[in-house]
N, C-alpha and C positions, 0 to 999 in steps of 0.2 A: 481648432479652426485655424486655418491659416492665414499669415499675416506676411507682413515683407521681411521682418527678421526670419522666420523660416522659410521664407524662398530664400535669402539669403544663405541661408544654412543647408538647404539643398538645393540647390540648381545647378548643382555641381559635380552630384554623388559619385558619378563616376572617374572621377581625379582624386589622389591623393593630396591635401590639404592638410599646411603649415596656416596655424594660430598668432594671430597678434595682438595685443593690447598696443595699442599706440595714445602717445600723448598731444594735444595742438593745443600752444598758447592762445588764449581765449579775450578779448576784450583790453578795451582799457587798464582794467588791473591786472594785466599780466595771467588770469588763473590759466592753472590747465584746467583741461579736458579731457577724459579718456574714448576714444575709438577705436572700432574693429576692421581688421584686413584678414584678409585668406591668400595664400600663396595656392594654385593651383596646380599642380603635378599634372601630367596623362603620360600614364606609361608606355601607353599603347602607340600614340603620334608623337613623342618623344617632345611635346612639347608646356610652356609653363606660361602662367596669365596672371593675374591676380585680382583682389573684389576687396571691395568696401564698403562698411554699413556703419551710417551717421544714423544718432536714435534722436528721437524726437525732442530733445533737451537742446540738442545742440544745431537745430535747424534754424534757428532763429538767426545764427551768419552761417548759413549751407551753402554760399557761397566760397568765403574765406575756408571754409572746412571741405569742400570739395580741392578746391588748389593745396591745402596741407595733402589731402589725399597723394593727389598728383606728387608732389613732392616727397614722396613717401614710398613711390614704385619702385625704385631702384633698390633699397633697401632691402623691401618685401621680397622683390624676386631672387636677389643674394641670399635667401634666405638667413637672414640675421639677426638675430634675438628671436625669433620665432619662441612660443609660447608650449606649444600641443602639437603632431604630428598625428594625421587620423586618417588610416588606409580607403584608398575604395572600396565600394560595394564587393564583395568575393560573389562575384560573375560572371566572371571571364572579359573584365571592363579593361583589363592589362595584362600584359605580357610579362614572363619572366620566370624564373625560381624562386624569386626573394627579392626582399632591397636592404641593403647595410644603412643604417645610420651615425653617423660622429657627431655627440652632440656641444661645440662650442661656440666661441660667438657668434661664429655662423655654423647653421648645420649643414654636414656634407651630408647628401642621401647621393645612395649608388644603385643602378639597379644592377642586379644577379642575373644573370641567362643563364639557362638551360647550358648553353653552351658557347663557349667564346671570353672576352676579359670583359671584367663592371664598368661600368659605364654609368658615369660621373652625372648626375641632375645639371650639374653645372653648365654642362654642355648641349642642353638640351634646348631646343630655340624660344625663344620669347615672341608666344602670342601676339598681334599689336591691341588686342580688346582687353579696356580696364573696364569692370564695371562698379558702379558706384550705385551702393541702396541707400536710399534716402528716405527718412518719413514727414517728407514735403517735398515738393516741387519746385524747382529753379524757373524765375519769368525767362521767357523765350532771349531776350536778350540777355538775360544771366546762361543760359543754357548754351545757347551759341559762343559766349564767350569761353566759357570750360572747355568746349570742345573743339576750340581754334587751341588752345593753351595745351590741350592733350598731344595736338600735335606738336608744339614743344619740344614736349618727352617721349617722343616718337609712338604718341601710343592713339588710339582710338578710343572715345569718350563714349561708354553705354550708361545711360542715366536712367536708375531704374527705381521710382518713387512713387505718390501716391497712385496715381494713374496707372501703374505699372501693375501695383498690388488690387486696383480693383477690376481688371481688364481679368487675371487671372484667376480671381475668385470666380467671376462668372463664368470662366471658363471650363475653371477645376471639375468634372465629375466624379463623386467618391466614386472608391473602388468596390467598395465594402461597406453593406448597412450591417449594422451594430446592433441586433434584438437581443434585449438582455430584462430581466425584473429590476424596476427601482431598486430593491434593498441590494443587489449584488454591483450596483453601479461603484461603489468609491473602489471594493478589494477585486475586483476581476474589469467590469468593465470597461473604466475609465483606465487604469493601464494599459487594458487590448489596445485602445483608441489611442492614447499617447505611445505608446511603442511605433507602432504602426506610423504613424505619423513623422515620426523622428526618424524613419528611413524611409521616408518620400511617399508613402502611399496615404491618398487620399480616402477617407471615410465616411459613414454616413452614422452623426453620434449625436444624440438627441443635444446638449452640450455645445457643439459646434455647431448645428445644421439648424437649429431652430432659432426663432426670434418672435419678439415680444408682440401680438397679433397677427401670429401665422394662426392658418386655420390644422389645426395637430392632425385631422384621419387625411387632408390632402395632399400634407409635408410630408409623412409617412407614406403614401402612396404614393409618389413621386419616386424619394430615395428608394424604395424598394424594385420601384421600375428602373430607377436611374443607375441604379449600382450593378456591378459584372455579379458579384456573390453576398450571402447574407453569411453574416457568423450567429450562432447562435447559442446563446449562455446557456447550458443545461444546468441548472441546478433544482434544491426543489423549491425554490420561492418560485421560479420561473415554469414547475409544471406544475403549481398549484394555481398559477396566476391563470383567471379566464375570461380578464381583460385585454389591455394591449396586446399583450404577449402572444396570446393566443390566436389576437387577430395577424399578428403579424405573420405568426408562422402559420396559417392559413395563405395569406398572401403569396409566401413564396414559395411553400408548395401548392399552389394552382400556378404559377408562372414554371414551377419545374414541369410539368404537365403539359405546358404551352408548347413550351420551349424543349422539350424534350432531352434536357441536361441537365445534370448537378449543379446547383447553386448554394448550397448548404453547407457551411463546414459549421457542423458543432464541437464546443469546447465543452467539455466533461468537468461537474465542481462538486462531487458530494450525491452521486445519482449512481443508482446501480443500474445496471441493463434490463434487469425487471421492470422497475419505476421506468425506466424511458420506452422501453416496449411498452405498457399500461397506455402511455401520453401517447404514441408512435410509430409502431411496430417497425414500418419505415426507417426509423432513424438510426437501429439498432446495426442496421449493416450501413452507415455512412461512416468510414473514417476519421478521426476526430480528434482531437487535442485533449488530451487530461490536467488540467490547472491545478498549477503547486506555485507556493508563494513561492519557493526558493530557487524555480525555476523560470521563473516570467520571460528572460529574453531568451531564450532556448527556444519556448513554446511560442514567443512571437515571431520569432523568426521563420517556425514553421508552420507558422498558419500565412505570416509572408509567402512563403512558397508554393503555399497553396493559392492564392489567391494571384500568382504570376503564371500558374499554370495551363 
């Protein structure tokens, strides 16, 4: 399910993103504190931003931790001490051959062209939007004041906190309902869903989507409507199952029927094409995923693609 640390961690996917651990001295006893920055790349408009996510330990002065923030941009966007360098999405979100990196007190990243001399990150222009994740909210006169202070440091103050994170929850609709048998949930399931999740795509995973006095056949009838595609776990706990499971995949094949298009990508776990003809006849010409533990992000990736298609 998501929360503001992973909007934090994706709302950006398309930029290459320098890691920071940062420290702000904390209270009367002097302690530190540890929080997170993002240096934001885009390759493609040649230009760099940066982000920051205060955790909920340290919201109690998300005031004084906002202005360290601030305090903090010039550094980030030198890229200096940076921690992790982690490329874009490979989508065509950027331009180029390559990029060089030199990793010392500060990193130099370069990009590569096709054609022509590298061309320095360095020189690339500075966004004037910082955004700052918070898990609390700044009073309006706290809030106003940060972002008189942003301009300061010539930057634009995006305050992005609890309101932030429950504006987009309701707004999120997964991409993808998740039908699987309980027993296959911890070794196939539950990674589909955290994969998935970890490069931006929203799902629908019993897990995240349900809560404590949801009515279950109308939460499930919902995400089944509400999702672009269903995945569905072939294994044989899942064709022996002729409960949920069953009822699910009934659901979205009479929506394939409706809708008169594929919505089905099944993932293959220990099931031959006999066993899934028996269950489907159907199913046996749907292109599909075959699950290997030693292959998970390979095979997540490309049920992502399928699921962008």
């Amino acid at each position: 399910m998501s929360g503001l640390k992973d909007y934090y961690e994706l709302d950006f996917l398309k930029t290459a993103i320098v890691k920071y651990e940062l420290t702000a001295v904390r209270g009367s006893d002097k302690s530190e504190r540890k929080f997170n920055a993002q240096a934001h790349i885009d390759f493609s408009s040649h230009v760099k931003f940066c982000s920051f996510y205060i955790p909920d330990e340290l919201c109690d002065q998300l005031f004084e931790m906002c202005k360290a923030a601030l305090a903090y941009t010039r550094d980030v966007l030198a890229l200096r001490g940076g921690t992790q360098i982690k490329l874009p999405k490979a989508d065509g979100s950027w331009t180029g051959q390559g990029i060089k990196v030199t990793a010392n007190e500060y990193l130099d990243i370069e990009l590569v062209p096709l054609a022509g001399q590298e061309y320095p990150v360095t020189s690339f222009i500075t966004a004037p939007p910082v955004y700052i994740y918070a898990e609390s909210d700044l009073s309006p006169e706290e809030e106003t004041q940060i972002i008189e202070l942003g301009k300061r440091y010539n930057c634009e103050v995006i305050l992005r906190g609890k309101k932030y994170s429950m504006e987009r929850l309701s707004q999120d609709k997964p991409i993808a309902f998740i039908s699987h048998d309980s027993n296959d949930k911890d070794n196939i399931a539950r990674p589909i869903a955290e994969g998935l999740t970890k490069i931006g795509l929203s799902v629908w995973f019993d897990e995240y989507s349900l809560k404590p006095g949801d009515r279950l056949r109308e939460s499930i009838e919902k995400g089944m409507k509400d999702c672009k595609k269903c995945i569905l776990v072939l294994t044989p706990n899942f064709l022996k199952n002729s409960g949920w499971t069953a009822a699910e995949f009934n659901m979205i094949f009479t929506r394939e029927i409706i809708e008169e298009k594929p919505l089905v990508i099944p993932v293959w776990a220990g099931v031959s094409k006999k066993e899934v003809y028996e269950y489907s006849p159907a199913l046996v010409n749907v292109l599909g995923a075959v699950w290997a533990e030693d292959e998970q992000e390979k095979i997540i990736r490309n049920i992502a693609r399928a699921l962008d298609a």
